[in-house]
Each structure stands twice: as C-alpha cells, then as structure tokens.
N, C-alpha and C positions, 0 to 999 in steps of 0.2 A: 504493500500500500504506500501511495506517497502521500508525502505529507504538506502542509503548505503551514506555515509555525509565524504566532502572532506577537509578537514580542510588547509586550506593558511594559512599560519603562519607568522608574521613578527614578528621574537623571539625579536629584540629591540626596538620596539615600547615604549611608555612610558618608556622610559629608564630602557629597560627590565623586564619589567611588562609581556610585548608577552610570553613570556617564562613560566613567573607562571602561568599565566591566561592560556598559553595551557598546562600545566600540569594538572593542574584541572579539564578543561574539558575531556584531555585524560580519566582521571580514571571517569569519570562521566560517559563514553561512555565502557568504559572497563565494568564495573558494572554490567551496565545496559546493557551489550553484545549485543550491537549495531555494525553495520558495520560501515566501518569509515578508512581513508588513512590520512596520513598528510604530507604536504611539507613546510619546513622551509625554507623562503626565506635567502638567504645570501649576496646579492649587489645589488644595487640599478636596480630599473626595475626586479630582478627575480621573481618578481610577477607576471608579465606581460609572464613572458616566461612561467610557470607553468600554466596561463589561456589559453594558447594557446594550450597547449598541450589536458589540458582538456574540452575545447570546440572540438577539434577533436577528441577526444576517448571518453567521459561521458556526457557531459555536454548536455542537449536539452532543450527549450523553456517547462513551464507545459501545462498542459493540450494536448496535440497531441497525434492522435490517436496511433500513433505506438506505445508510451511508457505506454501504458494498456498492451500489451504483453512482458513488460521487465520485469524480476523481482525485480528490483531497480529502482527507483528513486535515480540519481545521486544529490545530493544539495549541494552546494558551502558554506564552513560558511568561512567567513574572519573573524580572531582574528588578530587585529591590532589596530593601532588608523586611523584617518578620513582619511591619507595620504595613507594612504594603500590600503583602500576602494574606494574611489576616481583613486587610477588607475585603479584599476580594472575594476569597472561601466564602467569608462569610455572606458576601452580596447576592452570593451563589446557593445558601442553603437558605436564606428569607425567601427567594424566588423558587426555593426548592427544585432545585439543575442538580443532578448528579454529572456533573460535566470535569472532566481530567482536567488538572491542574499541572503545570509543571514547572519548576522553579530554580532560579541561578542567585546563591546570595551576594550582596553586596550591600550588606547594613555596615552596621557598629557592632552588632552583638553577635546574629547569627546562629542563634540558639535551636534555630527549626533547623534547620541544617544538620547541627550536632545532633539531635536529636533525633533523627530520622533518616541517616545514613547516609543524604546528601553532601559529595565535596565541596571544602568551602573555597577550593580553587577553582573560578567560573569557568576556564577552559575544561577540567576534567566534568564540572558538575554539566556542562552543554556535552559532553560525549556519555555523561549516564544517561541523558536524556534522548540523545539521537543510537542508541545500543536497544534500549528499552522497546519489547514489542508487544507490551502491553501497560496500562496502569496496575495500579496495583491499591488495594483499599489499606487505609491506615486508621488508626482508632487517635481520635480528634474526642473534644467534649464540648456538650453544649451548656449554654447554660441558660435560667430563666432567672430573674429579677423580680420577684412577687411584689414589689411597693409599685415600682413604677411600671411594671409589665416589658420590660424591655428584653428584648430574646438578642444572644449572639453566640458566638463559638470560641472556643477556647484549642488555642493551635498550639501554644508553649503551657503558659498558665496565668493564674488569673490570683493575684493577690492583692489583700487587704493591711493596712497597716503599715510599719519601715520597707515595706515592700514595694508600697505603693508611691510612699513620700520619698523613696532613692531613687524612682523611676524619673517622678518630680521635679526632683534636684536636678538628674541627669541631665534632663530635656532643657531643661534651661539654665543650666551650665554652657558659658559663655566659649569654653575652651572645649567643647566636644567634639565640635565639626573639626578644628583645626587638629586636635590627638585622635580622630576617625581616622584623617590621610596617612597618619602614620602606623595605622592598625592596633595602635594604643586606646580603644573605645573599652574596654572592660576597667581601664584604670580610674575612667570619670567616676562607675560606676563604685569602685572600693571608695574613691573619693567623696564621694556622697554619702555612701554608705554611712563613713567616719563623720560627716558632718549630722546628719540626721540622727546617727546613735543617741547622742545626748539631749536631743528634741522629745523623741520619742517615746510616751507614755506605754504603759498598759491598758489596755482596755477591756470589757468582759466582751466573750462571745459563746454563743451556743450555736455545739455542733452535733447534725444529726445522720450517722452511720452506724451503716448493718446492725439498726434494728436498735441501735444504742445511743443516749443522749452524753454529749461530755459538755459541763460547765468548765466556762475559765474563765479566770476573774483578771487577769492580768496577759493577755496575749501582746504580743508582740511584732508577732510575723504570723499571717496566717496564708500559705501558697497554696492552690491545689495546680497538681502538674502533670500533664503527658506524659514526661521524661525526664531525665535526672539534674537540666541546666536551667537557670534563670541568670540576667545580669551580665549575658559577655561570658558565657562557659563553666559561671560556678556553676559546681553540680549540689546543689542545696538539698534534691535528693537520691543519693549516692546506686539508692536499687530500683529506683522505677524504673518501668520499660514500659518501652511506646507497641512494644509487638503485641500487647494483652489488652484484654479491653475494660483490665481492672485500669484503677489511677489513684494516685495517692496524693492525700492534704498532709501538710507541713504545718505544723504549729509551734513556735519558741515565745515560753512566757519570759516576759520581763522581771526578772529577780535583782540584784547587785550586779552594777554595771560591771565588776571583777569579771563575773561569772558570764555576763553576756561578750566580753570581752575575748576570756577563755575559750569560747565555742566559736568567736572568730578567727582565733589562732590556727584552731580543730581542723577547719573547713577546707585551706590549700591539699590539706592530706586526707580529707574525706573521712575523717575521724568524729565529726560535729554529733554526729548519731547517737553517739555514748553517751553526751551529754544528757543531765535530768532532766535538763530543761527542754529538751528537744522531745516532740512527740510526730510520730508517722503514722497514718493511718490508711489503710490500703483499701479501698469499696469499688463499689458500682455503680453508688449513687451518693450524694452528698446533700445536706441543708447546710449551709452558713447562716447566721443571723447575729448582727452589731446593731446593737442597738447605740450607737454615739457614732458621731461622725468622724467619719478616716477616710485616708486618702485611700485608692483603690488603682490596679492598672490591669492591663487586659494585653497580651502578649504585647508589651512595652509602653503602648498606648495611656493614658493618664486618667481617671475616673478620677472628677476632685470630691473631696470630704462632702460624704453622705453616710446616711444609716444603711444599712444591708440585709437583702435577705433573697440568700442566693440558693436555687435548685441548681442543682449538675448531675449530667449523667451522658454517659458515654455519644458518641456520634461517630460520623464515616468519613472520610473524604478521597477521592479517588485521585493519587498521585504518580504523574508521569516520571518515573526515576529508575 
C-alpha cells in the first residue's frame, strides 16, 4: 500500500526544535520521493483546526474496506513535543475517530516517547514509522471531570498539586526555550521543582480504588500515569508499564521538608519507592477528589488552581510506530 503522510507541525515546540526536526524529515521524504503535505501550526489550538479539516477530506480509521480501493493511505505524523500530540489524540477521541496517529518528538521533555518505545532521535523515530505495517493499539486513559463535566485523555499523566505548580513554573520560566536548544529542558524542570518545594503545602485528598477508599490529609504530589516518566524523563514511577491496561497513581505526602528532600535525593536512582512517604497504587479505574484549590496539568499542559474531582479509567489509541 502507498502511502501519502501529512505532516502537523508545531515549528516551536522544544523551543524551536519543531522547525529543525521538520526540516529533516522534509528532505528524508523528499529523497526518498515519498508523498507527503505539511501544515505548520501558528497559535494556539491551530492544531486542532488543521485535524478537522483533515478528518473531513483524508483522514479514515485503518483497516476499512473502502480504503483497499484508494490509492493512499492518508497517515497523520505529528512533529511536536507531548503538548501537541495530546490535543490532537485527544480532538480525535471527543469526535470519537479511531484514526492512526503517528508521531516524531521534538518537545523539551518527550516523555510519550520514552514511554512508549518511540526514538527520540526524529530521523530513527520517521524510519519506525515508514518500517511499520500496521498501527498498533496502546492503552492511553481517559479521564472525566464531574464539577465541571469536562472529558479528555491522559497520554503521559495527569497531576495535581507540586506537580502541577513545577509544570507552572516551567512554562513560564523565562530560560526554557533558550536550555530546550540545548536539550537541557529536564533541568528547568529540577529547577522549578527546587523553587516550588518550599511553596508547596499539603493538602487533603480522597482516593477511590479497587473497591477501596484512602484518606490523606497532607498530599503533596498526587500523579496518575501511563508509564514510569513525568518532567523530562524522571521516572516518578519506577514499574508502571504502558503495555497493560492496569495504571498507577502516585501519591507523596508532605511531612518534614528533610524527609521530602530525602526522597528527592532517592529519585536519580529510582530508589524514591522505599520511601514512607511514597504511596503506589496500581487499578483500573480511579476517583480523585480535592476538595481546595491546586494547580493541576495534563501531559505538561497547565490546569490552574481548582477543586477536583477526577474519574479515570483506561482508553485506546491507535499508534503508527
């Protein structure tokens, strides 16, 4: 089958990385006289208008009979970082398109990537994609928002709390774009980290899994995740795997900043686990509920301080790799 491959671009991604990384791949596709379109997004959401477009003129779920009589195969690559990709999936499962995604990173963090076996070198990750003779389904989560009813999907993870307020920092940290060119984007994020540490209270939250209530009166960090990375490759937690359609929340109460200190010592060596303060919980489904307002983020994305009260439970997404 040939293919005709639509390239979504977000030129500033990794603090305009988007731009080289689709330079590269252009002439990879030029070469190799492949078909191939490209649109460069330019404000925010024109991501989202360019999916629309091409789910109405190109884009159709694989495998259906009728696209044995086309002579293309239309396939989606996003070149972006996780924020990119994440709308899109997501613009993709509100309209409910089971439609193949495929993807070359070029963020700051890159965590979907690590995460789900994609190279974060865009010349090897465009040859997993042009080898690949079929998609392949990966376990993604959804999630629902009961206050304000708002539905989306969860591609990294999704947290509340110093989780949410490092995301925060990050983003608007003056020096990110400029240490992204240098592929120092994970160090904004220790940097923030260290700044928000001493900001950051406990808060109570109630969690509801496998059939079990846990109160906490002092959370700190509360993640639920795909896979083992948030923040630029930490692996925050050390055994999740994205191949099962279990997923696990992360929770570290605030005790003595010694002790919260301690466990960020732990964390370069995946050691954090031992800690008491650290709790893992492995389900199928989840309730979160904060009742006080905390910063929140959504694969890197920024949710500012609100109450919460989050359903999660597993989803699909069909990934060209």
């Amino acid at each position: 089958m040939k293919f005709h491959y639509h390239l979504l671009i977000n030129p500033a991604s990794g603090g305009g990385k988007g731009t080289i990384v689709a330079d590269k791949i252009i002439q990879l596709l030029k070469n190799n006289q492949y078909f191939f379109s490209t649109y460069y997004t330019e404000y925010a959401n024109h991501e989202i208008e360019y999916l629309n477009e091409l789910v109405d003129q190109y884009l159709t779920p694989w495998g259906k009979k009728e696209n044995l009589s086309e002579p293309f195969f239309h396939l989606l690559i996003v070149i972006g970082g996780d924020g990119t990709l994440h709308q899109v999936v997501e613009a993709l499962h509100l309209l409910n398109k089971e439609i193949p995604v495929a993807f070359i990173p070029a963020g700051s963090g890159n965590d979907f990537a690590r995460g789900f076996g994609i190279s974060r070198e865009p010349v090897k990750a465009f040859w997993q994609i042009i080898k690949a003779q079929e998609p392949k389904n990966i376990n993604i989560l959804a999630y629902h928002e009961q206050a304000s009813d708002k539905k989306g999907i969860i591609l990294n993870n999704l947290g509340i709390g110093i989780d949410g307020a490092i995301v925060h920092q990050a983003n608007t940290t003056a020096s990110k774009q400029k240490l992204s060119k240098y592929k120092l984007g994970a160090f904004v994020y220790i940097v923030s980290a260290l700044k928000i540490l001493f900001q950051q209270k406990g808060f109570p939250v109630l969690i509801e899994a496998n059939g079990k209530e846990y109160n906490f009166k002092k959370a700190f960090l509360c993640t639920t995740t795909t896979h083992p990375y948030f923040g630029g490759g930490v692996a925050i937690a050390p055994t999740a795997n994205s191949s099962v359609v279990n997923f696990d929340f992360i929770l570290v109460e605030r005790h003595s900043l010694l002790k919260v200190l301690g466990l960020l010592f732990l964390l370069p060596f995946k050691k954090h686990d031992k800690a008491k303060s650290f709790i893992q919980i492995n389900t199928t489904k989840l309730r979160i509920i904060s009742t006080t307002a905390q910063f929140g983020q959504v694969d890197g994305e920024v949710i500012l301080p609100n109450a919460f009260d989050y359903v999660i439970t597993p989803a699909k997404q069909k990934l060209w790799s």
